[in-house]
PDB file of N, CA, C and O in Angstrom:
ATOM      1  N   UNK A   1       4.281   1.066   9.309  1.00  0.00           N
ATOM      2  CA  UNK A   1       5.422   0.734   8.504  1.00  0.00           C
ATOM      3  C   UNK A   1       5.743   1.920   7.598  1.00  0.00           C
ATOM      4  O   UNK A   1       4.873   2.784   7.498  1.00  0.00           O
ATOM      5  N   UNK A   2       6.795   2.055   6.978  1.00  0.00           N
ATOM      6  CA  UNK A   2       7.447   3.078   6.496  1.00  0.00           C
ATOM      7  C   UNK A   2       8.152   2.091   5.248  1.00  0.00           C
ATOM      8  O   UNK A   2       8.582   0.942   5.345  1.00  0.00           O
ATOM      9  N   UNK A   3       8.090   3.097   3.922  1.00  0.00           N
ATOM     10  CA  UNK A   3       8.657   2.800   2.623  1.00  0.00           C
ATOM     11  C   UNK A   3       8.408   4.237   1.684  1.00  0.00           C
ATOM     12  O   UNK A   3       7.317   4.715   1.375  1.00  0.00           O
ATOM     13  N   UNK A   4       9.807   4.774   1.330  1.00  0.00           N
ATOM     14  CA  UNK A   4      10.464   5.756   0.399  1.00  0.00           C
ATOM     15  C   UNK A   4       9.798   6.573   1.474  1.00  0.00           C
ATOM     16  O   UNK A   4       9.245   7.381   0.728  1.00  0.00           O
ATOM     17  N   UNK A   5       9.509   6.886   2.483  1.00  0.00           N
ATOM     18  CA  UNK A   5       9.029   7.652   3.676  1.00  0.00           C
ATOM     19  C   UNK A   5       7.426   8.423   3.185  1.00  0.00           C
ATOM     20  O   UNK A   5       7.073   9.597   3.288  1.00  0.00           O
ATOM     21  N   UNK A   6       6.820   7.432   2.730  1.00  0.00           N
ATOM     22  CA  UNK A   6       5.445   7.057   2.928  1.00  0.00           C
ATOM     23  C   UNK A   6       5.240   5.812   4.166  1.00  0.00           C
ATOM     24  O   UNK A   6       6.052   4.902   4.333  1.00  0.00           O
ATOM     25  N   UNK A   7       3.847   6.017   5.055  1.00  0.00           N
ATOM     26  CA  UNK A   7       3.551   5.797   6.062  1.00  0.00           C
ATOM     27  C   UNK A   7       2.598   4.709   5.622  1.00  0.00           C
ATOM     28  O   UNK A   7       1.837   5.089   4.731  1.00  0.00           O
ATOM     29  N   UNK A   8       2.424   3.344   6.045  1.00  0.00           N
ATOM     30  CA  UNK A   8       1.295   2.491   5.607  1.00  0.00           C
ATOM     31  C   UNK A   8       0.820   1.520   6.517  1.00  0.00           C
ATOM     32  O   UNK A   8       1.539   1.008   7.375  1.00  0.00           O
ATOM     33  N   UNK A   9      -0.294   1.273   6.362  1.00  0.00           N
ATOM     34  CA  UNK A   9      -0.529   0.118   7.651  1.00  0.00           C
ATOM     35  C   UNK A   9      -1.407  -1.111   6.354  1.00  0.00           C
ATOM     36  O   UNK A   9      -1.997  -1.034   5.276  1.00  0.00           O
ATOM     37  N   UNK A  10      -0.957  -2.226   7.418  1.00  0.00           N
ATOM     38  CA  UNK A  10      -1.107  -3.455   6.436  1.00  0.00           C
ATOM     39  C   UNK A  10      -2.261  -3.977   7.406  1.00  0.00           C
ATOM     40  O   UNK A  10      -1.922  -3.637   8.539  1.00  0.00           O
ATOM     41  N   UNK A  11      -3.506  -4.673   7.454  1.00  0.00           N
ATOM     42  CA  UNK A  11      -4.019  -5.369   9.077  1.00  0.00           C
ATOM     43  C   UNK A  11      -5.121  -6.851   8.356  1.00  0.00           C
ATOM     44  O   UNK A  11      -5.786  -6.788   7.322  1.00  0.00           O
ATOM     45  N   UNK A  12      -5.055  -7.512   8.868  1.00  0.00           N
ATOM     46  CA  UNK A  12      -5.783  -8.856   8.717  1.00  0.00           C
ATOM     47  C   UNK A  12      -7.259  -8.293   8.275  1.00  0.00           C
ATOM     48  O   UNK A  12      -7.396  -7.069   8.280  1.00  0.00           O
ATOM     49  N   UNK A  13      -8.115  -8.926   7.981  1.00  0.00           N
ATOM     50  CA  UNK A  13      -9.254  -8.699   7.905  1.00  0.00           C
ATOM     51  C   UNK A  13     -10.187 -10.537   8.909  1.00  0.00           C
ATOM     52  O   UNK A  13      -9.724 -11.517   9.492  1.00  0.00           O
ATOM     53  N   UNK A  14     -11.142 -10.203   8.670  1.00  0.00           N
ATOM     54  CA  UNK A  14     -12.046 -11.091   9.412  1.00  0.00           C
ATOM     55  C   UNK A  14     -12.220 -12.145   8.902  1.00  0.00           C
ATOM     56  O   UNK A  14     -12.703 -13.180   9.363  1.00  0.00           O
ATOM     57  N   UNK A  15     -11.655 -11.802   7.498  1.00  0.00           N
ATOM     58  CA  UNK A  15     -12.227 -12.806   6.357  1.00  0.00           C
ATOM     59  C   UNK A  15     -10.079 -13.410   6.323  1.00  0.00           C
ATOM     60  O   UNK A  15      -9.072 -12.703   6.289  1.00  0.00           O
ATOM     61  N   UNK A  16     -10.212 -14.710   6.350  1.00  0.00           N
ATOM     62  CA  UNK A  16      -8.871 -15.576   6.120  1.00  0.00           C
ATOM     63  C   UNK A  16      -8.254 -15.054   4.856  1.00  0.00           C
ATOM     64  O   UNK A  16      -9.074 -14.755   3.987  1.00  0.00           O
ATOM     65  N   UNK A  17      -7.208 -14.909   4.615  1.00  0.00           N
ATOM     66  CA  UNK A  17      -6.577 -14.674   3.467  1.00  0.00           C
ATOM     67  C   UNK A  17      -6.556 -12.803   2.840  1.00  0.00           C
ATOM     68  O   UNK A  17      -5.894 -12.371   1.896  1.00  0.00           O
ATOM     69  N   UNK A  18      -7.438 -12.079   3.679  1.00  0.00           N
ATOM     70  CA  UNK A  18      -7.600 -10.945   2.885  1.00  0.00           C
ATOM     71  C   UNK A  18      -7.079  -9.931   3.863  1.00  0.00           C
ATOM     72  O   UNK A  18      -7.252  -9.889   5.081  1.00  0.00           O
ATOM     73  N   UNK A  19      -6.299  -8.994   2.952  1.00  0.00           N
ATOM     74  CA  UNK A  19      -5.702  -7.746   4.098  1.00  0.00           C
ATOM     75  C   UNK A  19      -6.023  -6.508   3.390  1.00  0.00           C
ATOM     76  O   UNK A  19      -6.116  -6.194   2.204  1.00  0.00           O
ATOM     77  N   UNK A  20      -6.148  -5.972   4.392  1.00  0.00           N
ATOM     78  CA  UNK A  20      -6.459  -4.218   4.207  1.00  0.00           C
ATOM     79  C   UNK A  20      -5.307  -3.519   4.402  1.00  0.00           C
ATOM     80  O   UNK A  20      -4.565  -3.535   5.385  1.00  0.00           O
ATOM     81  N   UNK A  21      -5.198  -2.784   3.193  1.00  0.00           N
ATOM     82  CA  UNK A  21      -3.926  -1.787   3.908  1.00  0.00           C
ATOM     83  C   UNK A  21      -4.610  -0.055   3.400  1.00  0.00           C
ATOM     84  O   UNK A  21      -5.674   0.321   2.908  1.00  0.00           O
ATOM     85  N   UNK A  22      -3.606   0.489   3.748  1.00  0.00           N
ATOM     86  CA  UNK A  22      -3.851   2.087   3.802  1.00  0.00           C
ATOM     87  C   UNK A  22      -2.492   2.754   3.431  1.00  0.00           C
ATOM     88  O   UNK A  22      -1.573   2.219   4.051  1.00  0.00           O
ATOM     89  N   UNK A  23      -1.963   4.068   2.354  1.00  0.00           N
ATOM     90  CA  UNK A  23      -1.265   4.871   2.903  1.00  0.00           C
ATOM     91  C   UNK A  23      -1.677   6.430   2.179  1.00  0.00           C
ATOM     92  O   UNK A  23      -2.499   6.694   1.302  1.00  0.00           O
ATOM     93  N   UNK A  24      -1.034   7.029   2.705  1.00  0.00           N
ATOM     94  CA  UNK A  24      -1.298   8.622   2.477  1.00  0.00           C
ATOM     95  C   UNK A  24      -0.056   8.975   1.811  1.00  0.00           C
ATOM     96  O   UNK A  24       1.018   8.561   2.248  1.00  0.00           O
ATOM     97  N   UNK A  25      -0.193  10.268   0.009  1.00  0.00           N
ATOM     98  CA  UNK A  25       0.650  10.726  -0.037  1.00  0.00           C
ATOM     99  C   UNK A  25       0.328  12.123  -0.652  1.00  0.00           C
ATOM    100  O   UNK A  25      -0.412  12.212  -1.632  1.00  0.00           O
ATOM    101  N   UNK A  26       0.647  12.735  -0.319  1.00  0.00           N
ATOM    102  CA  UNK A  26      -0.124  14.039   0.393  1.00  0.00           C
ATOM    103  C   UNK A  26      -1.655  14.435   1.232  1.00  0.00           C
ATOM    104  O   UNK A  26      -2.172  14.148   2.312  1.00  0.00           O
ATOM    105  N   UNK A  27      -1.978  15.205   0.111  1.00  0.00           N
ATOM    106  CA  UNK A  27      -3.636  14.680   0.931  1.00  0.00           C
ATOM    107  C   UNK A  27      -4.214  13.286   0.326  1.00  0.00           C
ATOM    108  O   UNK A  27      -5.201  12.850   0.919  1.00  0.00           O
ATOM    109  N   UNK A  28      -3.836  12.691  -0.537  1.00  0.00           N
ATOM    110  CA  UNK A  28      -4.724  11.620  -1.245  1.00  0.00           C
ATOM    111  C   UNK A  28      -4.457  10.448  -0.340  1.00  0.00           C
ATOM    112  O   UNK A  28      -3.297  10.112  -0.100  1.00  0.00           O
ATOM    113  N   UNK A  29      -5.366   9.891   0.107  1.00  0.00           N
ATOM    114  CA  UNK A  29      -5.346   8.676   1.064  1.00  0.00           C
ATOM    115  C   UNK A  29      -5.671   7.357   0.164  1.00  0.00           C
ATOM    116  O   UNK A  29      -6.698   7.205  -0.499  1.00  0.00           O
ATOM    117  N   UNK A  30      -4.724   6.546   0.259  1.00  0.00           N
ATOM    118  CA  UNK A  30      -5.368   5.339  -0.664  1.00  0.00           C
ATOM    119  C   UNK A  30      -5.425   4.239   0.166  1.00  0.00           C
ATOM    120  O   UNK A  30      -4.775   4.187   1.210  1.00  0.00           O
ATOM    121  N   UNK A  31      -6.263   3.220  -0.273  1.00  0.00           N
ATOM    122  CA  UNK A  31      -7.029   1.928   0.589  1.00  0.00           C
ATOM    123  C   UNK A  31      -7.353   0.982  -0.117  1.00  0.00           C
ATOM    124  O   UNK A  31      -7.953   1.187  -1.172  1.00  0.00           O
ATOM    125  N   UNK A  32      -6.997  -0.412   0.343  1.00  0.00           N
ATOM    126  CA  UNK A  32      -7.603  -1.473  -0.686  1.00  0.00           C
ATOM    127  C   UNK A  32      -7.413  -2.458   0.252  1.00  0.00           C
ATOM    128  O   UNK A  32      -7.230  -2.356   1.466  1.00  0.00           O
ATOM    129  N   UNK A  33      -7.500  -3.755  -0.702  1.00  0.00           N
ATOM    130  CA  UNK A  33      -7.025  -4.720  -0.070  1.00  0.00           C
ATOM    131  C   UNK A  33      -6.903  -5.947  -1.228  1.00  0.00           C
ATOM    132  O   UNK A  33      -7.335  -6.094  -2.372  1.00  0.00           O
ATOM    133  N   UNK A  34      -6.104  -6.719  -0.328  1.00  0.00           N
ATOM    134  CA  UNK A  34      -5.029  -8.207  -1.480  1.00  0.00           C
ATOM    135  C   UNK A  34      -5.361  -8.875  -0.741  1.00  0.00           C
ATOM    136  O   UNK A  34      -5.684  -8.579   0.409  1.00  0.00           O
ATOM    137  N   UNK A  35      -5.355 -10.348  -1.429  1.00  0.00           N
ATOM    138  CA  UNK A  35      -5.667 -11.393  -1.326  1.00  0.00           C
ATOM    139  C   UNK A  35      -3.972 -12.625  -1.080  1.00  0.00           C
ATOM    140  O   UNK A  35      -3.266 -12.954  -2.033  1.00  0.00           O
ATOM    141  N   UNK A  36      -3.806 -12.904  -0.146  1.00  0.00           N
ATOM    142  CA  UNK A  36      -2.842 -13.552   0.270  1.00  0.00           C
ATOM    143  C   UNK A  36      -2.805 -14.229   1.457  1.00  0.00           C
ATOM    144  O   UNK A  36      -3.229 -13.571   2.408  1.00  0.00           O
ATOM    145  N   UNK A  37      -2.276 -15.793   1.801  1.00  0.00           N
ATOM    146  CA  UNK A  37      -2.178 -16.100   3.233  1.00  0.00           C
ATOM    147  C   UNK A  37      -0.574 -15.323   3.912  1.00  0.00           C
ATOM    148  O   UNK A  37      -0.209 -15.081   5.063  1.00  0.00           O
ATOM    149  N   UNK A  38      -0.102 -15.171   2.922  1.00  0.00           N
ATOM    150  CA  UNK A  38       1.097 -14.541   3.591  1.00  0.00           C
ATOM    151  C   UNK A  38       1.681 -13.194   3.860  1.00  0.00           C
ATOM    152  O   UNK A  38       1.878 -12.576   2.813  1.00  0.00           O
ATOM    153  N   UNK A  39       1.947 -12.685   4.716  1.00  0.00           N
ATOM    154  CA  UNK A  39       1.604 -11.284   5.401  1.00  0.00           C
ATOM    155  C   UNK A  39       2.668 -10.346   4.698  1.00  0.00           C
ATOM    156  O   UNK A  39       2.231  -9.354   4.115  1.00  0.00           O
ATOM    157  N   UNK A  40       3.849 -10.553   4.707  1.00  0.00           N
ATOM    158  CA  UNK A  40       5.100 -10.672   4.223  1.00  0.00           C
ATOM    159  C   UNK A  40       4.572 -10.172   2.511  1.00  0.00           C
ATOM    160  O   UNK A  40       4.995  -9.149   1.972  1.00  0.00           O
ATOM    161  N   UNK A  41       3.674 -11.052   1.920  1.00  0.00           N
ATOM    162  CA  UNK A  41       3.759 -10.570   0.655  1.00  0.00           C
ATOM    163  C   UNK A  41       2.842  -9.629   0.516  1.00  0.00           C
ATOM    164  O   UNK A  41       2.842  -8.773  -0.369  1.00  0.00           O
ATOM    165  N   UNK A  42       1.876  -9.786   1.558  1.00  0.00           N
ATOM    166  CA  UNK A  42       0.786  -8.686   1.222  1.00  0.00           C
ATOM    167  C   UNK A  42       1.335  -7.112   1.798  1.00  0.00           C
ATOM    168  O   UNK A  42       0.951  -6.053   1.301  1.00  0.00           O
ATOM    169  N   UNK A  43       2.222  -7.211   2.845  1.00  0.00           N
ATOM    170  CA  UNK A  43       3.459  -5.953   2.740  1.00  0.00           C
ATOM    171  C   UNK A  43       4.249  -5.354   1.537  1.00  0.00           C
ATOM    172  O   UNK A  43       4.287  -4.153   1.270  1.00  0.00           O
ATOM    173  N   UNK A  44       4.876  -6.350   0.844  1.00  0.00           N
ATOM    174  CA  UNK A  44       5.289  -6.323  -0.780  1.00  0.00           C
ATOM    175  C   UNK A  44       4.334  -6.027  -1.582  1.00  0.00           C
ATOM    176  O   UNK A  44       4.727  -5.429  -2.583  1.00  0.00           O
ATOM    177  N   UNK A  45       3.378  -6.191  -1.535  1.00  0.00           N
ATOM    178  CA  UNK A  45       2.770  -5.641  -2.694  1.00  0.00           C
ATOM    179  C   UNK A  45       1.979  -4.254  -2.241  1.00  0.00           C
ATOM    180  O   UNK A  45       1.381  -3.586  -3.085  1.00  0.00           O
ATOM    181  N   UNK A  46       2.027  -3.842  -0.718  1.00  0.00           N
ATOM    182  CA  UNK A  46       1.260  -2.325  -0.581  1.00  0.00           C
ATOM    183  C   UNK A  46       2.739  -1.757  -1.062  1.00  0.00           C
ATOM    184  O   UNK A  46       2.799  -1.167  -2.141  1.00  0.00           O
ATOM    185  N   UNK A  47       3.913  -1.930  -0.275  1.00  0.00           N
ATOM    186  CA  UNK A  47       5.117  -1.106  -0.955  1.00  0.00           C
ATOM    187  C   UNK A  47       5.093  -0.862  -2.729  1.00  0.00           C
ATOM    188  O   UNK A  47       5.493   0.220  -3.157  1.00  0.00           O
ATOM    189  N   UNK A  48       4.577  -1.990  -3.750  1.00  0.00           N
ATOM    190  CA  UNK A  48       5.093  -1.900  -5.174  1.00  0.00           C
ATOM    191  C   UNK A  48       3.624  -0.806  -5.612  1.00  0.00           C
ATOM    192  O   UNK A  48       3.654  -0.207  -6.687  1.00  0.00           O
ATOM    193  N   UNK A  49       2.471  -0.662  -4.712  1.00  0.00           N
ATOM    194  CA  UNK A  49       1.786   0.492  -5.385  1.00  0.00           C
ATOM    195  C   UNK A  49       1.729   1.567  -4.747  1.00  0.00           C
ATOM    196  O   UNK A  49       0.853   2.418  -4.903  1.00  0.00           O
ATOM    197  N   UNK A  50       3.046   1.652  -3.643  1.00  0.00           N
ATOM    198  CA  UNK A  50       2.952   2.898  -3.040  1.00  0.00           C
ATOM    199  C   UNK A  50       4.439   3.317  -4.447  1.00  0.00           C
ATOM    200  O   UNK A  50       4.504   4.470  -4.875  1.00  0.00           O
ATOM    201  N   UNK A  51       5.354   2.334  -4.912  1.00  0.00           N
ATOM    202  CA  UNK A  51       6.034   3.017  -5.788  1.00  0.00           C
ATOM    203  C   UNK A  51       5.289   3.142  -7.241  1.00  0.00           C
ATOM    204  O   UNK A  51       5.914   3.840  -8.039  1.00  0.00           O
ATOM    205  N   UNK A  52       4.318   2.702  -7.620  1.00  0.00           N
ATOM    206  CA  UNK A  52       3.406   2.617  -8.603  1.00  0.00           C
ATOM    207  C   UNK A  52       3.054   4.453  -8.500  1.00  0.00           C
ATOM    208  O   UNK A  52       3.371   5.074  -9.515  1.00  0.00           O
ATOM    209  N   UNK A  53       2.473   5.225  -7.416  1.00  0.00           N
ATOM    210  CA  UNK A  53       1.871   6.019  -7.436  1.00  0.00           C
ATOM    211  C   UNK A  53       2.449   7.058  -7.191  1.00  0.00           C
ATOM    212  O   UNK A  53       1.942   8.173  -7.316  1.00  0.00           O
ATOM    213  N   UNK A  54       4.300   6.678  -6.571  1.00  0.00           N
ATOM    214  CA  UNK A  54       5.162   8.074  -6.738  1.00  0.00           C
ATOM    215  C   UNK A  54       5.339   8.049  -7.946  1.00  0.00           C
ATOM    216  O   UNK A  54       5.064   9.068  -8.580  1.00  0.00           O
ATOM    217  N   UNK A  55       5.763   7.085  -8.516  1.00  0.00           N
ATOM    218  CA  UNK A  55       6.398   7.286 -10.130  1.00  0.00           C
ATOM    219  C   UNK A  55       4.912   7.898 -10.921  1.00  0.00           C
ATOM    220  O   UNK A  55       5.016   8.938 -11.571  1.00  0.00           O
ATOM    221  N   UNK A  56       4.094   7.478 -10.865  1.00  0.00           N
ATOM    222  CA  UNK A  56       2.837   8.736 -11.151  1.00  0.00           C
ATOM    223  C   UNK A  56       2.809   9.899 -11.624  1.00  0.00           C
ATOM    224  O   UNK A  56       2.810  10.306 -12.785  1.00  0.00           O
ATOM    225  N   UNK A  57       2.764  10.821  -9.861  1.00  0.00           N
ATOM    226  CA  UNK A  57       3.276  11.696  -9.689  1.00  0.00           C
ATOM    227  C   UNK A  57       4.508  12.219 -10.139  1.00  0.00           C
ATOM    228  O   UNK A  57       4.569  13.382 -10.540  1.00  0.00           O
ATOM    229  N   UNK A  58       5.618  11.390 -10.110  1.00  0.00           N
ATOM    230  CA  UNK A  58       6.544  11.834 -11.020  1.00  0.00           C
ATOM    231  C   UNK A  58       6.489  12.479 -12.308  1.00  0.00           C
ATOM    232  O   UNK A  58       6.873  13.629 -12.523  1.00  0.00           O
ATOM    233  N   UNK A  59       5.916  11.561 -13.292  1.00  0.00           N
ATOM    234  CA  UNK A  59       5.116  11.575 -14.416  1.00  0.00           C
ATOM    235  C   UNK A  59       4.222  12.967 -14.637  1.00  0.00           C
ATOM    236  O   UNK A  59       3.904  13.086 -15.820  1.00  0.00           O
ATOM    237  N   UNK A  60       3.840  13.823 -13.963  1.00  0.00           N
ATOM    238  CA  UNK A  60       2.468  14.042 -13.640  1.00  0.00           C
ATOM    239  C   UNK A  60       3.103  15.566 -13.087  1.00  0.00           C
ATOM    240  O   UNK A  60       2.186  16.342 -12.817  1.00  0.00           O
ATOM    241  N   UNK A  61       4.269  16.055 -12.901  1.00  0.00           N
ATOM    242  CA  UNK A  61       4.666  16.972 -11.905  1.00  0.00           C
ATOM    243  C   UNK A  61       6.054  17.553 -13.044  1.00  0.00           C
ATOM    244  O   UNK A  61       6.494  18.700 -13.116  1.00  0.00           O
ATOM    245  N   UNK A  62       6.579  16.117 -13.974  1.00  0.00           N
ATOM    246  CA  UNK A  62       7.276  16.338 -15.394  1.00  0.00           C
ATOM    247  C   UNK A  62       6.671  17.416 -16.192  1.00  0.00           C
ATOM    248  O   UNK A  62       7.119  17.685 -17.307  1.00  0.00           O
TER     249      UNK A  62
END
C-alpha cells in the first residue's frame, strides 16, 4: 500500500485481533503493531504515524 508515497504493508498476525505493519522512510524502517478486529482501521492508523513521522522530519530538517 502506498500513502504521501511512503510504501507500507499492513498483515494479520497469528494472534486474532493484532496486525503488524511496516514502512520505510529513508533508511529508517519502522515496525509495530495495533490492536484491532478491523483491517480498514488498522490501515488508518499505520497511515496517521506514517504522517506523525513526516511532520517530524519536517520539524527536524526546519
Amino acid at each position: 500500500m502506498n500513502h504521501r508515497g511512503i510504501e507500507f504493508t499492513v498483515a494479520k498476525t497469528a494472534i486474532p485481533g493484532i496486525w503488524q505493519w511496516q514502512f520505510r522512510i529513508g533508511e529508517q524502517i519502522k515496525t509495530g503493531r495495533t490492536e484491532t478486529k478491523i483491517d480498514l482501521l488498522a490501515i488508518r492508523r499505520v497511515q496517521l504515524r506514517i504522517d506523525r513521522e513526516l511532520k517530524a522530519i519536517g520539524r527536524d530538517t526546519a
